[in-house]
C-alpha positions as CSV (number, residue, x, y, z in Angstrom):
1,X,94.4,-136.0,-89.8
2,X,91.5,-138.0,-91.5
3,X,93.4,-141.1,-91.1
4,X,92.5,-141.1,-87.5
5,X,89.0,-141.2,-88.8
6,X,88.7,-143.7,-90.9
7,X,87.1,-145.7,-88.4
8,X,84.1,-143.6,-88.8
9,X,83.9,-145.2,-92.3
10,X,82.3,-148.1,-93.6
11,X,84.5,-151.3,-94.0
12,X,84.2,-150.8,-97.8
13,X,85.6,-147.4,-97.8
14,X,89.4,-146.7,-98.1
15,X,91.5,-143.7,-98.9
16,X,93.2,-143.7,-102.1
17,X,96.8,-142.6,-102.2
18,X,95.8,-139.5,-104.0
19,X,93.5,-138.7,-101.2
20,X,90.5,-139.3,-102.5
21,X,87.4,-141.2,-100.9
22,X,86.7,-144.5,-102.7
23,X,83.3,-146.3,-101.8
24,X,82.3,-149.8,-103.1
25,X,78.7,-149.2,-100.6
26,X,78.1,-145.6,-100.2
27,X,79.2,-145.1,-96.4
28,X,76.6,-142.9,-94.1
29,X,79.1,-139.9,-92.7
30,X,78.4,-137.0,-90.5
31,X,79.8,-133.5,-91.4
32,X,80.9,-133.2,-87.4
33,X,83.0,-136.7,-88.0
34,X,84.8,-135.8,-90.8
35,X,88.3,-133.5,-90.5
36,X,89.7,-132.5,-93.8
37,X,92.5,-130.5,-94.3
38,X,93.3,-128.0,-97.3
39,X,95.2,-130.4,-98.9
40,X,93.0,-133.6,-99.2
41,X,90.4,-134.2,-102.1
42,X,87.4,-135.9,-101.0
43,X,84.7,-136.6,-103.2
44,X,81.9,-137.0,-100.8
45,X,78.6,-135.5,-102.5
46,X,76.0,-137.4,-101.8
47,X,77.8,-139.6,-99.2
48,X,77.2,-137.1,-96.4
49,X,73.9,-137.4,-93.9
50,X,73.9,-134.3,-91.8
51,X,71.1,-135.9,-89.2
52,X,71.9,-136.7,-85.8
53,X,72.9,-140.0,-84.4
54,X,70.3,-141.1,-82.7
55,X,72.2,-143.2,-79.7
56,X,70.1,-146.6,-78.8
57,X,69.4,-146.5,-75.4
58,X,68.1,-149.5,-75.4
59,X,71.4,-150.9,-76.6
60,X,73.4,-149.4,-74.2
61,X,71.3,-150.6,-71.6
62,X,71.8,-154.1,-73.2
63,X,75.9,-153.5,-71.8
64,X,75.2,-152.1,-68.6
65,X,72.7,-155.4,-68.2
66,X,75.7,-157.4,-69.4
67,X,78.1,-155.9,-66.8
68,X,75.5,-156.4,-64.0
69,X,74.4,-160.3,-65.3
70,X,78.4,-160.8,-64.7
71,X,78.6,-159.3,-61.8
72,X,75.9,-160.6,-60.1
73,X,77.4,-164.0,-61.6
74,X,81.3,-163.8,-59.9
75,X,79.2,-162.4,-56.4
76,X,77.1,-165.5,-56.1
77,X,80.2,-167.6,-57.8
78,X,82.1,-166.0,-54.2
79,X,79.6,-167.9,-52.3
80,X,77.4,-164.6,-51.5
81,X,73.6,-164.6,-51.2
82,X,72.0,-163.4,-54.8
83,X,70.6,-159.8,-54.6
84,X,67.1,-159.5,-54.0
85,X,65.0,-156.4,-54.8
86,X,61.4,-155.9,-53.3
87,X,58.8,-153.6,-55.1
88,X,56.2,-152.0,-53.4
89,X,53.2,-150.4,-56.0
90,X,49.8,-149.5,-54.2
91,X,47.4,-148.7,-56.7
92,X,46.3,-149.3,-60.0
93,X,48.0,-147.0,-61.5
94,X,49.0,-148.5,-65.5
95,X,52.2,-147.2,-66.0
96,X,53.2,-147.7,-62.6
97,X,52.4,-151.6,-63.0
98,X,54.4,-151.5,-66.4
99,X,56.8,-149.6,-65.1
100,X,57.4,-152.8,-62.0
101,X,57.1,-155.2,-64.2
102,X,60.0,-153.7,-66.9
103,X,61.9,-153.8,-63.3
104,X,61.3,-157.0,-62.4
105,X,61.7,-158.4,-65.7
106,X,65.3,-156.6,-65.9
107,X,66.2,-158.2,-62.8
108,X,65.5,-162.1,-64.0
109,X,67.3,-160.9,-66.8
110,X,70.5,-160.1,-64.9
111,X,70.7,-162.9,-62.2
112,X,68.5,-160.7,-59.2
113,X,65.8,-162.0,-57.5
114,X,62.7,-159.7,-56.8
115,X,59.2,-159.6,-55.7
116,X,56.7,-157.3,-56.2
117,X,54.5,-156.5,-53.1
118,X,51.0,-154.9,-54.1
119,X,49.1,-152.9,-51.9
120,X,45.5,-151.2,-52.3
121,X,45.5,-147.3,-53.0
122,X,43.2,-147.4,-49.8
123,X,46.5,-148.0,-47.5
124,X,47.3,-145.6,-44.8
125,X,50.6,-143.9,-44.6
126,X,50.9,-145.4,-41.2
127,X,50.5,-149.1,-42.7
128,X,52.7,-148.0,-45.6
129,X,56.0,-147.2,-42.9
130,X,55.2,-150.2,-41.6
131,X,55.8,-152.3,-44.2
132,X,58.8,-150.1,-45.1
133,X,60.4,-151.0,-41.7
134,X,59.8,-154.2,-42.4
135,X,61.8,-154.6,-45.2
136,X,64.6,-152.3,-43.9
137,X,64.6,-155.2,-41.4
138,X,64.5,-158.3,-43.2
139,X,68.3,-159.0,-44.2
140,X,66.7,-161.0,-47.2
141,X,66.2,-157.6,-48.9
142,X,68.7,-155.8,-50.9
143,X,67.5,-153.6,-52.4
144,X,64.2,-152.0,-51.8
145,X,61.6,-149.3,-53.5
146,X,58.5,-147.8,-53.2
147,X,56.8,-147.3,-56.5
148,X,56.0,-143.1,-57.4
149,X,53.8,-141.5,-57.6
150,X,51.4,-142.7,-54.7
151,X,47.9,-142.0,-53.7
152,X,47.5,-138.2,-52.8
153,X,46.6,-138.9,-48.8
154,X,50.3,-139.9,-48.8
155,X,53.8,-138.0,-48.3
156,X,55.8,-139.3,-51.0
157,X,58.9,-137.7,-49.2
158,X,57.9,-139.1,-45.8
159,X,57.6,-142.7,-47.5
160,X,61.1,-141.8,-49.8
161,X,63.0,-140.7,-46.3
162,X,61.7,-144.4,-44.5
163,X,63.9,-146.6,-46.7
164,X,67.1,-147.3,-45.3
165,X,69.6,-145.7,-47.0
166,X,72.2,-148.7,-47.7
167,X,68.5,-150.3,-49.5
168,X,67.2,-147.2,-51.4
169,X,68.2,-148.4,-54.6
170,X,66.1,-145.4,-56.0
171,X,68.7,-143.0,-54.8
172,X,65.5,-140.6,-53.1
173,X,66.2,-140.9,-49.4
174,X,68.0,-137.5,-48.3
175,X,71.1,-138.9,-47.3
176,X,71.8,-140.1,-50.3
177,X,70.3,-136.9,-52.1
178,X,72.7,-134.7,-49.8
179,X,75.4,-136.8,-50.2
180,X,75.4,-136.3,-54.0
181,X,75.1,-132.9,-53.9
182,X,78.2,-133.2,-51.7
183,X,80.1,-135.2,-55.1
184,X,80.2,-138.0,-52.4
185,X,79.9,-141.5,-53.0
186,X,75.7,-142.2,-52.7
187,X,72.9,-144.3,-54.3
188,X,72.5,-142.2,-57.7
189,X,68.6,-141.8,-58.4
190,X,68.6,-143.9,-61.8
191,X,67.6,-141.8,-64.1
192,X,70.1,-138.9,-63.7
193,X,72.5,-142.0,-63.7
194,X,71.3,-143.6,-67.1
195,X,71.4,-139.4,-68.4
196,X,74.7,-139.6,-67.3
197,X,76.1,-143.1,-68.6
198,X,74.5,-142.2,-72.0
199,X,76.6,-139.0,-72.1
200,X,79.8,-140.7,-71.1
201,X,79.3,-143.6,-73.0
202,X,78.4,-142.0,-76.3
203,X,81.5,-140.1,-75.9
204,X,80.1,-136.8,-75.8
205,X,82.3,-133.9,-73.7
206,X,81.4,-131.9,-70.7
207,X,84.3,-130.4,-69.3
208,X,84.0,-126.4,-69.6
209,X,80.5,-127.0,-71.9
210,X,77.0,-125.0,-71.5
211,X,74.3,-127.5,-70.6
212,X,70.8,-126.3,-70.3
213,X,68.6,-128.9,-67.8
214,X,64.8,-127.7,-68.5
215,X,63.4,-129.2,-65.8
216,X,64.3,-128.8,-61.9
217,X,62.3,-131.8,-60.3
218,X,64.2,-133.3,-57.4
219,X,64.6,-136.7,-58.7
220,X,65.3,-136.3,-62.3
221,X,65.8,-132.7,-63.0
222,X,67.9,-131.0,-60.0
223,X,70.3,-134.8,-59.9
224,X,71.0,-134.4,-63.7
225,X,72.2,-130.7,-63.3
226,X,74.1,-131.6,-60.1
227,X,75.9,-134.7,-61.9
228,X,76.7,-132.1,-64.6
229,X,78.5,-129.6,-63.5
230,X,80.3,-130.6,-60.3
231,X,84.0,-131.1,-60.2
232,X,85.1,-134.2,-61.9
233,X,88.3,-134.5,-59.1
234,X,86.2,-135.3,-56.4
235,X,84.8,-138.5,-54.7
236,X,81.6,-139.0,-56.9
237,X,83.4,-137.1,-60.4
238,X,81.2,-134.5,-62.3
239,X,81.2,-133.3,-65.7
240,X,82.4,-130.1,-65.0
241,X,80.2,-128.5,-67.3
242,X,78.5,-124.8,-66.8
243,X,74.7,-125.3,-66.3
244,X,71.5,-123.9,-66.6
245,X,68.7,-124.7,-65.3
246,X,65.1,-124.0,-66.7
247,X,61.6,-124.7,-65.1
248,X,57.5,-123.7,-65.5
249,X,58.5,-120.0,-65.2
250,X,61.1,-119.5,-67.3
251,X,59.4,-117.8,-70.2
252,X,59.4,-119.9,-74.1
253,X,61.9,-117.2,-75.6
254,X,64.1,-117.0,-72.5
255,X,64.1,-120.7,-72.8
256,X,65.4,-120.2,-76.1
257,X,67.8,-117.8,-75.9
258,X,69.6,-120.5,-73.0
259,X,69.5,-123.7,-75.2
260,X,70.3,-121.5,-78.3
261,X,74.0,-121.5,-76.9
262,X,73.6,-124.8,-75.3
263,X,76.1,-127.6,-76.4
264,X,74.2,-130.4,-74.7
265,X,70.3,-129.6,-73.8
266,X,69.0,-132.2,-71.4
267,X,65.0,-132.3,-71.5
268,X,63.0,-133.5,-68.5
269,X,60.1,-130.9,-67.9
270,X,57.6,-133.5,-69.3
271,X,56.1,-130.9,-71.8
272,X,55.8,-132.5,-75.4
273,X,57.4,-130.2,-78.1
274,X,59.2,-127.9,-75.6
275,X,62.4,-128.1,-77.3
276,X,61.9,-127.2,-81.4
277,X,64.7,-126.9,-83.7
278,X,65.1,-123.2,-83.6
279,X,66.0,-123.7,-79.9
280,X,69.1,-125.7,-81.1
281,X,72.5,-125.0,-82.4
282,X,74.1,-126.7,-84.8
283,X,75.8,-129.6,-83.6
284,X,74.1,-130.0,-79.8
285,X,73.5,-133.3,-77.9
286,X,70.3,-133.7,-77.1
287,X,69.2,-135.9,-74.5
288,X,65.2,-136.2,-74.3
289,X,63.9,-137.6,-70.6
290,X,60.5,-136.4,-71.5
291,X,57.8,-139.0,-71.2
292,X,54.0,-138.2,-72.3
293,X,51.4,-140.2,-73.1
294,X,49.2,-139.2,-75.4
295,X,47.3,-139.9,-78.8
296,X,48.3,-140.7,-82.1
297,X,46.7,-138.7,-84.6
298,X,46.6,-140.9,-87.6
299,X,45.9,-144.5,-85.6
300,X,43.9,-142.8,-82.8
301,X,46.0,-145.3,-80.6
302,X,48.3,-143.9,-77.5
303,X,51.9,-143.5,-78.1
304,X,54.7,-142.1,-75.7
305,X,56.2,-139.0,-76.8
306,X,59.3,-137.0,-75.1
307,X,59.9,-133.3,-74.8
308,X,61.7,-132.8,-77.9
309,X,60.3,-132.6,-81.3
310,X,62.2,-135.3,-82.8
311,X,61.7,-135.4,-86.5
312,X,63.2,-131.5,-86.3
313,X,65.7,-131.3,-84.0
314,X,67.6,-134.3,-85.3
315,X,68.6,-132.4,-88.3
316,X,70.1,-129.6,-86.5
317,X,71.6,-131.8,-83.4
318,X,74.8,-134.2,-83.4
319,X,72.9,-136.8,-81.1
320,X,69.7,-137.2,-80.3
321,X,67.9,-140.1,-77.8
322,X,64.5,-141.3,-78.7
323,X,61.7,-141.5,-77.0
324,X,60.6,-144.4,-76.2
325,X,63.8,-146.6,-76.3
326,X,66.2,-143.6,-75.5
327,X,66.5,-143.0,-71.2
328,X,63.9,-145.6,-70.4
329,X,65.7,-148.7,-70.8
330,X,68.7,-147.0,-69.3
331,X,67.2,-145.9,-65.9
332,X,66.0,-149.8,-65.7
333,X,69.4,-150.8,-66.2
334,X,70.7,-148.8,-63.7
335,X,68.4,-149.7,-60.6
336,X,70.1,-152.8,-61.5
337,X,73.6,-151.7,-60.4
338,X,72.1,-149.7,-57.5
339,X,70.4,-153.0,-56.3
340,X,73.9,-155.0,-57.0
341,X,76.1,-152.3,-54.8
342,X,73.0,-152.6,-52.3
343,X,73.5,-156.3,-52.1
344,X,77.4,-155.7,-51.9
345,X,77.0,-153.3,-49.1
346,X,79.6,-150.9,-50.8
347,X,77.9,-147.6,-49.3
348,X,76.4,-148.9,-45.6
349,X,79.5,-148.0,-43.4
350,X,79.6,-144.8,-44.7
351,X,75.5,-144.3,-44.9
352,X,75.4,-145.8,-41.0
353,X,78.4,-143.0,-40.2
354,X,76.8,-140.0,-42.0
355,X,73.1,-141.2,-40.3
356,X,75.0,-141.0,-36.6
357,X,77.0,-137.7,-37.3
């Protein structure tokens, strides 16, 4: 069966017709791609790497941006108004602003138009809502989000539940959480989404797997479990896999003996180092969501680190996403899409129906 992998192989690599591996460039293989029966001869010492493959999410997110540019593209082509996106970020808050501005930037990039409204940390929640109905208002707007986290004097779930539904391109409003849950068609939050596209893109399985989530927040965390292991017949398909999900209680060795049988392990507790490479079997996928600042001790400068330790676990695991350049770009990518079927007003009927039921 190895000539069905050949693909795998370097153009400079062909099979001999005794069965034997010829290599002009030495060709980097991975044991998990590589079938060999009884019968075949392969000389591959020295040709194999046994490290994961560490999947590019910024590439990927380079497609789905691709996609969206060419969609937004034939919808304006149609003679439809281009989608528009509105930003609101009160504070000062650094990552927040760098997060908005990767946002915005994403949307030039693809053809959407977008502004960022800024507003003081000193807001009220009262003035807040009102700017939010605002926008729900203005048929300019698209799609429409409300930077997290705000100031503390401020219900984030309040402010999440006051964006329209059919706008929430962030996926965080409750009808659009409950109709997930329900494997209806909703606004995806993005990141679960990008978690998700990087799975099913990479090519990795799910049906019937164990998946351990560490990490139960309700907009990363609980969607990423819920995508996971629903049933991939209905409305909104799941990936049918068998999941666990860990959180701040669940003792280290517990942990371990969960993601010890795991054959996916999707981290998102935002705990540096919580997943080592004893916690991992031979062969996992693991998808790191973790995102910490913190500083680096040879240059003293800060770096962004994720919840897996990297360097170890990619020798053990069959893919691995970095951090940075692993979920990030992808979550940006998808808030695109959200804010294109936003624009396309592919959910409102059935938002407006579930709102009046």
């Amino acid at each position: 069966d190895f000539g069905q992998k050949t693909d795998l192989l370097s153009p400079d690599c062909h099979l001999s017709k005794t069965g034997r591996l010829k290599a002009l460039v030495p060709a980097r293989l991975h044991k998990r791609d590589i079938l060999v029966n009884s019968w075949l001869d392969l000389s591959l010492d020295g040709l194999v790497n046994n490290d994961a493959v560490v999947i590019s999410g910024r590439k990927l997110a380079r497609q789905i941006r691709q996609e969206a540019r060419h969609e937004v593209e034939q919808w304006v082509a149609a003679g439809n108004k281009r989608p528009h996106l509105s930003v609101v970020l009160v504070g000062e808050n650094p990552a927040s602003h760098s997060y908005v501005l990767n946002k915005t930037k994403a949307a030039a990039d693809v053809g959407i138009s977008s502004e960022t409204i800024l507003k003081p940390a000193s807001i009220t929640e009262e003035e807040l809502l009102d700017l939010i109905s605002k926008l729900n208002n203005d048929a300019n707007v698209d799609g429409l989000l409300v930077q997290l986290p705000l100031p503390e004097h401020i219900d984030e779930r309040k402010i999440c539940n006051a964006v329209t539904p059919d706008k929430d391109v962030d996926g965080f409003h409750v009808i659009n959480v409950g109709r997930m849950c329900l494997d209806q068609y909703s606004m995806l939050p993005a990141t679960p989404w990008g978690v998700w596209e990087i799975i099913k893109r990479t090519g990795i399985p799910t049906l019937g797997k164990n998946v351990v989530v560490a990490g139960r927040s309700k907009n990363v965390g609980m969607p990423i479990a819920m995508l996971l292991h629903t049933d991939g017949r209905h409305e909104r398909p799941g990936g049918d896999a068998t999941v666990t999900i860990s959180h701040r209680y669940t003792p280290k060795e517990q942990l371990k003996q969960h993601t010890i049988r795991a054959d996916i392990v999707v981290a998102a507790a935002g705990i540096p180092n919580l997943i080592t490479a004893d916690m991992i079997k031979e062969g996992a996928a693991v998808i790191d969501v973790g995102i910490t600042r913190v500083q680096d001790p040879v240059t003293a400068k800060p770096k962004l680190v994720g919840d897996v330790d990297f360097e170890g676990v990619k020798k053990k695991a069959s893919y691995i996403t970095p951090v940075p350049g692993g979920v990030g770009p992808m979550t940006v990518a998808m808030l695109m899409k959200n804010t294109i079927i936003a624009a396309k007003k592919l959910l409102q009927p059935k938002e407006l129906k579930a709102l009046t039921v």
